[in-house]
C-alpha positions as CSV (number, residue, x, y, z in Angstrom):
1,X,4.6,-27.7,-14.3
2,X,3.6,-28.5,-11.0
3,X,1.0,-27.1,-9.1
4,X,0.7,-27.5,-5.3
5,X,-3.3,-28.6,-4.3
6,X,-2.4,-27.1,-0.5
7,X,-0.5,-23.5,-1.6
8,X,-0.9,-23.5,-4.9
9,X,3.3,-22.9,-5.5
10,X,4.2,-23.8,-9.0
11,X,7.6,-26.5,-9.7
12,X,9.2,-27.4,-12.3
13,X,10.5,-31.0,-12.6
14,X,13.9,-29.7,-13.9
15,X,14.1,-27.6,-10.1
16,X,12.0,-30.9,-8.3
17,X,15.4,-33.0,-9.6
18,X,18.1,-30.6,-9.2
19,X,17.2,-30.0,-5.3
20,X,16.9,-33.5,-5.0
21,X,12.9,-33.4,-3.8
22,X,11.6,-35.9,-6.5
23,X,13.5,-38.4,-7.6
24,X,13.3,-39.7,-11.6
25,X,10.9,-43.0,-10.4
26,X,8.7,-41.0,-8.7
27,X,7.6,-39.1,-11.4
28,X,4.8,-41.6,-13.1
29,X,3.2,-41.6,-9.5
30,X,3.6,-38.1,-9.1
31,X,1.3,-37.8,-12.5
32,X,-1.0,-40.5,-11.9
33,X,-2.3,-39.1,-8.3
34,X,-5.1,-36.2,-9.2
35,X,-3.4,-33.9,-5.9
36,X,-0.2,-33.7,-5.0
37,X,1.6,-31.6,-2.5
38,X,4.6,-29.7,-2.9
39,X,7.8,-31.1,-1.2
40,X,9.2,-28.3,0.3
41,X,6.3,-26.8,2.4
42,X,3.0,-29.2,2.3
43,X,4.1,-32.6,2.1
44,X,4.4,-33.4,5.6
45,X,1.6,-31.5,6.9
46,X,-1.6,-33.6,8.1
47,X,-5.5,-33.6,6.8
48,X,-6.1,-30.3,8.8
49,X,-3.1,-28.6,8.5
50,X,-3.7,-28.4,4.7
51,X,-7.0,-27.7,4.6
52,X,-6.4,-24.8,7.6
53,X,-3.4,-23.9,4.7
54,X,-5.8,-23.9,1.6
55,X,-8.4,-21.7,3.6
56,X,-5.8,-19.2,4.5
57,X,-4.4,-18.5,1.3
58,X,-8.2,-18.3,0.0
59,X,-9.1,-15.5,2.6
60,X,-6.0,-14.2,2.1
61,X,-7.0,-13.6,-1.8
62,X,-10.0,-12.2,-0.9
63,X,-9.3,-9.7,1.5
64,X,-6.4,-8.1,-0.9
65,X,-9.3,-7.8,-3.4
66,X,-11.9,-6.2,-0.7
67,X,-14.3,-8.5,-0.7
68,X,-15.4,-11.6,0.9
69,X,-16.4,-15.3,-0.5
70,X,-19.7,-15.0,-1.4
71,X,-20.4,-11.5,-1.8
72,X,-21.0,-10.9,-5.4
73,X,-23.6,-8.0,-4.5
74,X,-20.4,-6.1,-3.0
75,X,-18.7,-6.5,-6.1
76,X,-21.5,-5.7,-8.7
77,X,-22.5,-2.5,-6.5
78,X,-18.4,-0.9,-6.9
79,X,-18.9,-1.8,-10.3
80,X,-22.0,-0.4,-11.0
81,X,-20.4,2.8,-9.1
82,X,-17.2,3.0,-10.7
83,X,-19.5,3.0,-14.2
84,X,-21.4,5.7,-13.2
85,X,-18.9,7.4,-11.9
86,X,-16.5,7.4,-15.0
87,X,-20.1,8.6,-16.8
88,X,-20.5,11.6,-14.8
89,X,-16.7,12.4,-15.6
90,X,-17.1,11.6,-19.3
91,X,-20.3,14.3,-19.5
92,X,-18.2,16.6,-17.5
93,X,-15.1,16.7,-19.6
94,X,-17.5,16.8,-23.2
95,X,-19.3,19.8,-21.4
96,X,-16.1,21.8,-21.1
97,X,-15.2,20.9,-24.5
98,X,-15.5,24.4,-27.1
99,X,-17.9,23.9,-30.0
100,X,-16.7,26.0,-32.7
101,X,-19.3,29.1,-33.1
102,X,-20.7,28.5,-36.4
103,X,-21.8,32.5,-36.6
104,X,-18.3,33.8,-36.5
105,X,-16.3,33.8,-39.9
106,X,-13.4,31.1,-39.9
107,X,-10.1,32.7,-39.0
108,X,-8.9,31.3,-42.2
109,X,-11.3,32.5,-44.3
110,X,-8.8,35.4,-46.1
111,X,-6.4,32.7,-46.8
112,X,-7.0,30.8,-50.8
113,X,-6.6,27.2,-50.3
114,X,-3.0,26.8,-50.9
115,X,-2.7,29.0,-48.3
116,X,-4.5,26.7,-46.1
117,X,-2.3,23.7,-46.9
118,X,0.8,26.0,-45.8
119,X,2.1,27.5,-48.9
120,X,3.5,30.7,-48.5
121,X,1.6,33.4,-50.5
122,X,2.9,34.6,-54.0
């Protein structure tokens, strides 16, 4: 696999070959260089064009997640929130659970304990 440095698209060298954007020779160079842009959308673009490109996609990552570079006290704080919050609704729903009333007589109690188990009475 091949992963674009500028847009970070993925390739396969199969697809690189059949749509005739990387040729068989060019492969050893392709793996020697550390970056390498993609052939279809990077390649031609100059020093500021890809970096203007990286940024985007970068701020573009962020913002779908709601938060910014940077601002881990954001994210710590919904966290923090969200934990306290599913607390409050754990306690609520284990208050509104029915303890059984231990001073009452089981509603099985006149049954013997075949009875209990689901055998019919003889």
């Amino acid at each position: 696999m091949y992963i674009c440095d500028v847009c970070n698209r993925t390739y396969l060298w199969q697809c690189l070959l059949k749509t005739s954007c990387c040729n068989a020779t060019e492969r050893e160079a392709i793996d020697a260089n550390d970056s390498w842009a993609c052939p279809g959308a990077c390649i031609n673009l100059n020093q500021n064009e890809k970096k203007s490109r990286s940024t985007f996609r970068k701020e573009r990552l962020w913002k779908s997640h709601g938060t910014q570079p940077g601002s881990q006290k954001n994210y710590k704080t919904r966290v923090k929130a969200s934990i306290e919050a599913c607390k409050q609704s754990l306690n609520k729903f284990e208050e509104h659970i029915a303890a059984p009333d231990l001073s009452q007589p089981a509603p099985d109690e006149h049954l013997n304990d075949l009875q209990k188990q689901g055998f019919s009475a003889i």
